[in-house]
C-alpha positions as CSV (number, residue, x, y, z in Angstrom):
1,X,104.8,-110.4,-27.7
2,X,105.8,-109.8,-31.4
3,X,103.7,-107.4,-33.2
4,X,104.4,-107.8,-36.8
5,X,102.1,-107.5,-39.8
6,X,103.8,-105.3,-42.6
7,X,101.3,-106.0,-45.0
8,X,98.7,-104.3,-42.9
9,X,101.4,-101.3,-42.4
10,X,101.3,-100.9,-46.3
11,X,97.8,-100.8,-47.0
12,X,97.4,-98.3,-44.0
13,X,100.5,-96.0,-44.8
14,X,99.4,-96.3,-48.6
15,X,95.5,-94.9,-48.1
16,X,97.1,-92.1,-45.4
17,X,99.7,-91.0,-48.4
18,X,97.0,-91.5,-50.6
19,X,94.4,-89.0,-48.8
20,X,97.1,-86.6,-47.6
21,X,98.4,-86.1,-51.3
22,X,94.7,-85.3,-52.4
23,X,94.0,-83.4,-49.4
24,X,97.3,-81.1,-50.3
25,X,96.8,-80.7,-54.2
26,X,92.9,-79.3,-53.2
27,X,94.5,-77.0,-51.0
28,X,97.0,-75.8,-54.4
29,X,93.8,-75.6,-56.5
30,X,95.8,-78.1,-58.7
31,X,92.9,-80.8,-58.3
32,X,89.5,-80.5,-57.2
33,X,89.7,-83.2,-54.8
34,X,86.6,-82.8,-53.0
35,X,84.4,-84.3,-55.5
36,X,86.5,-87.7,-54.9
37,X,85.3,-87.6,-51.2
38,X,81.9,-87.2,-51.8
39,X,82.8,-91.1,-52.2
40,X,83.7,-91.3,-48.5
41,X,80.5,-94.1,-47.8
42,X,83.5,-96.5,-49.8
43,X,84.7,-96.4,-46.3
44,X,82.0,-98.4,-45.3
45,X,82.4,-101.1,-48.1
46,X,86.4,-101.5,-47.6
47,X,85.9,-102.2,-43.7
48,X,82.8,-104.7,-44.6
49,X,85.2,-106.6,-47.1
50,X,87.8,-106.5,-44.9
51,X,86.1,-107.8,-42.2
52,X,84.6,-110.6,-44.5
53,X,87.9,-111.6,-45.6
54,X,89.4,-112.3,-42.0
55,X,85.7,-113.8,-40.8
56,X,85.4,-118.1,-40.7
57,X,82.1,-117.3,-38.8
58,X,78.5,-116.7,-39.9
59,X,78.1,-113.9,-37.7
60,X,81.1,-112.0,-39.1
61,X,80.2,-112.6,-42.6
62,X,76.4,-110.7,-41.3
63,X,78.7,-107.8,-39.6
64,X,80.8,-107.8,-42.9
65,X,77.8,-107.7,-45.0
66,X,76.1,-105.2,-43.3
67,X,79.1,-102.6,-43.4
68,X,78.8,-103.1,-47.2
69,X,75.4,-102.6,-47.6
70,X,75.2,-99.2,-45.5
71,X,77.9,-98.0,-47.7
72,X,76.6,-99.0,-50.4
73,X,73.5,-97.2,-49.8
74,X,75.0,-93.9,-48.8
75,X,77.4,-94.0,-51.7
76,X,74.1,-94.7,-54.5
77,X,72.9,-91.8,-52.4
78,X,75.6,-89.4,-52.8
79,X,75.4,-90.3,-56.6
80,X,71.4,-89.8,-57.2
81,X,70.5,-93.0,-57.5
82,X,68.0,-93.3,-54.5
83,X,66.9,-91.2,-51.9
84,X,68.2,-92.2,-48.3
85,X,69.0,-90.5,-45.2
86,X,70.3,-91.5,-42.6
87,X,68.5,-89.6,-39.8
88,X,65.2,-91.6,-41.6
89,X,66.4,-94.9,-40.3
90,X,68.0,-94.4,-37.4
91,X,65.6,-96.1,-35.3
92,X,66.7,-99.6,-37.1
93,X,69.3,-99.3,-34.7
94,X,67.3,-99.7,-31.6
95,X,65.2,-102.3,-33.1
96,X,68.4,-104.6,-33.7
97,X,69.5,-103.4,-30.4
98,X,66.3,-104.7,-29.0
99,X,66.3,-107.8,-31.0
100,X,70.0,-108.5,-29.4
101,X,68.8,-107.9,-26.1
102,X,66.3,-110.3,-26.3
103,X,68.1,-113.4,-28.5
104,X,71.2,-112.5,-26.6
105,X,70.3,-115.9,-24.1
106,X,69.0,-118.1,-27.2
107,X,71.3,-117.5,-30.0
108,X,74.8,-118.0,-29.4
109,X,75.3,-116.8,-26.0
110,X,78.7,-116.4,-25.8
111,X,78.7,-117.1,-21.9
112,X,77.6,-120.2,-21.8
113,X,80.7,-122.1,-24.0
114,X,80.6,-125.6,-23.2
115,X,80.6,-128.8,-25.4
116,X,78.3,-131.7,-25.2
117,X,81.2,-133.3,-22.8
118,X,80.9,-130.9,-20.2
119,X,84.2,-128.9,-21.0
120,X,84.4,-125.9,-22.4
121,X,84.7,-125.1,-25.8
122,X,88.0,-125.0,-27.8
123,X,86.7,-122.9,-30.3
124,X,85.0,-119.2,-29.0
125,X,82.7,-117.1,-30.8
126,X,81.8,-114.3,-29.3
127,X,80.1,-111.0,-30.6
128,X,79.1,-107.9,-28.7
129,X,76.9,-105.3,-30.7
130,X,76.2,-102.4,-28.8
131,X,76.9,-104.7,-25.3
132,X,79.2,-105.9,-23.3
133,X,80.4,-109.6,-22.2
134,X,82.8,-111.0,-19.3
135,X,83.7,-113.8,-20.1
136,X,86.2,-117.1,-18.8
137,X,87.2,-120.0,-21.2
138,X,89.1,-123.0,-19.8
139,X,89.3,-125.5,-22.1
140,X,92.4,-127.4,-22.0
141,X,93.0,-127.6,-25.8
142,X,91.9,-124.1,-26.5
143,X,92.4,-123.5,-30.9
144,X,91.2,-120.2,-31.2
145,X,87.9,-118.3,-32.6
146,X,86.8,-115.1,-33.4
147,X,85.7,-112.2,-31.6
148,X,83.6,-109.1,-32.9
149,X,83.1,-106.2,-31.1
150,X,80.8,-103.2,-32.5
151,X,80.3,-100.6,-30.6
152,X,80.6,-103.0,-27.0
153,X,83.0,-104.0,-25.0
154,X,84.2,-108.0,-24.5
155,X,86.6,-109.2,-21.9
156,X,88.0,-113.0,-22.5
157,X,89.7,-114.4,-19.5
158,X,91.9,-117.0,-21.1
159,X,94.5,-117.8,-18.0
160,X,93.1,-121.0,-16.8
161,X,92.9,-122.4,-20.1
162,X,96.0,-124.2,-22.1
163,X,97.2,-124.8,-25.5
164,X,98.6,-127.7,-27.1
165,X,101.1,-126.6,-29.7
166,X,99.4,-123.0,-31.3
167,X,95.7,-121.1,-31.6
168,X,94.4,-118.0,-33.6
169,X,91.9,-116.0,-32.5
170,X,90.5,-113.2,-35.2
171,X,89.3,-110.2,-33.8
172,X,87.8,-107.3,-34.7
173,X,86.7,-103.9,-32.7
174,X,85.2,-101.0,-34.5
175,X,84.0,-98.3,-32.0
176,X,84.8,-100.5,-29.3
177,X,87.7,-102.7,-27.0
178,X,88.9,-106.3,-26.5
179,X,90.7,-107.3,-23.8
180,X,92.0,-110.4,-23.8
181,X,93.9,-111.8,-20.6
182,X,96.4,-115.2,-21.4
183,X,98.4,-117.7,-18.8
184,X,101.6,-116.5,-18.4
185,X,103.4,-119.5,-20.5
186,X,101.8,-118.6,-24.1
187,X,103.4,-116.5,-26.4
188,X,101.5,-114.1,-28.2
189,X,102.4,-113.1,-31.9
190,X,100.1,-110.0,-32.9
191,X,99.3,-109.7,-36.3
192,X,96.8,-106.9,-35.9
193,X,96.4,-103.9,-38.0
194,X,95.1,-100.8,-36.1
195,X,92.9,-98.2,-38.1
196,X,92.7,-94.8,-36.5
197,X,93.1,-97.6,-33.3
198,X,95.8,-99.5,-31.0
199,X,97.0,-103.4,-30.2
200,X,98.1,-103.2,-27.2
201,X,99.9,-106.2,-26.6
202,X,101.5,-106.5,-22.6
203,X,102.4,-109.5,-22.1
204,X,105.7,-111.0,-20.8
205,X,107.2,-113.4,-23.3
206,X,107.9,-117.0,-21.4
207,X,111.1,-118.8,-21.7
208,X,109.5,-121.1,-23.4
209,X,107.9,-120.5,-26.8
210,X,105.9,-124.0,-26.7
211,X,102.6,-122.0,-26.7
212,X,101.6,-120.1,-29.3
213,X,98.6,-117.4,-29.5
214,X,98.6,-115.7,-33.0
215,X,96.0,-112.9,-32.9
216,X,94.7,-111.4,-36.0
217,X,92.3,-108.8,-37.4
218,X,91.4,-105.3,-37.1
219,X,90.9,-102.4,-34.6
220,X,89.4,-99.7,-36.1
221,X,88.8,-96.6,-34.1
222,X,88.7,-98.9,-30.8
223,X,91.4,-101.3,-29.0
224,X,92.8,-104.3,-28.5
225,X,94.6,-105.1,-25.3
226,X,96.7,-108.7,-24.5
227,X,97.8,-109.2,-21.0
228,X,99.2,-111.6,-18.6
């Protein structure tokens, strides 16, 4: 049930300081600060690399990758560069929306997680783009995975699965929740940084601290909730 990640709680406080300070001095006419936020597509590319640099899967390399690239088109836009709006390729959403609908069953489908031995998976990857998934892992050595969630929902019922000594499951929700429900002898130690979002952890620590769940990652603008 601990939540503690201060580096997380710097980087966050630092960029609200940072924006608030610029923000006020505009307000003085003692810096024209609104020419630095034309740069707000940067957004984009610091949430890509961050989600890159807590990713160990290939589909959370893609999400990361495709964060950067959108901001890195808007922001050579808001420079001159090239010529891009937004409301021009909007309709790329639905066709990866479409694309998901249809692969979701062929290409790592995150409900069917069982090994070539018949039990389930230790390891999870799951990813809900624009979606939602319900799903139940009971593997008996359960290490971990990662989890994204963009703009979906995913619900991981973890209570009839066990783990040895200690897991880590990354996770990431932008726009979106995770809910993640545990057996009530694992000990969860959140190392989650909320952006504009909320951990939520609400679990009852055990007597026992044999188990150990570290979850880490991001919420930004969505939700993380761990419960027993």
């Amino acid at each position: 049930m601990k939540n503690d990640n201060p580096q997380g709680r710097i980087v966050i406080g630092a960029l609200l300081l940072i924006f608030g300070a610029l923000a006020l001095l505009d307000n003085l006419n003692l810096f024209r600060a609104r020419e630095i936020f034309h740069f707000w597509p940067m957004v984009f590319i610091a949430i890509g690399a961050l989600k890159i640099s807590k990713s160990d899967t290939t589909t959370g390399y893609i999400i990361g990758c495709g964060f950067i690239s959108l901001g890195g088109l808007l922001l050579l836009h808001h420079m001159g560069i090239i010529y891009f709006r937004m409301r021009d390729w909007w309709p790329v959403f639905l066709i990866v929306a479409g694309l998901i609908v249809i692969f979701k069953g062929k290409v790592g489908n995150p409900e069917k997680l069982i090994s070539k031995d018949g039990d389930q998976d230790s390891v999870c990857n799951i990813v809900a783009v624009m979606s939602g998934n319900k799903l139940q892992n009971s593997a008996q050595d359960f290490r971990g995975g990662e989890i994204n969630c963009v703009m979906g929902g995913v619900e991981l019922d973890l209570r009839s699965a066990s783990i040895q000594s200690e897991a880590v499951l990354n996770v990431f929700a932008m726009w979106g929740g995770i809910v993640l429900k545990v057996p009530n002898d694992w000990t969860v130690i959140s190392h989650g940084s909320p952006i504009l979002g909320g951990f939520d952890d609400k679990t009852v620590p055990p007597i026992l601290n044999a188990k150990k769940l570290y979850i880490k990652g991001y919420a930004i603008m969505g939700g993380v909730e761990i419960k027993n």
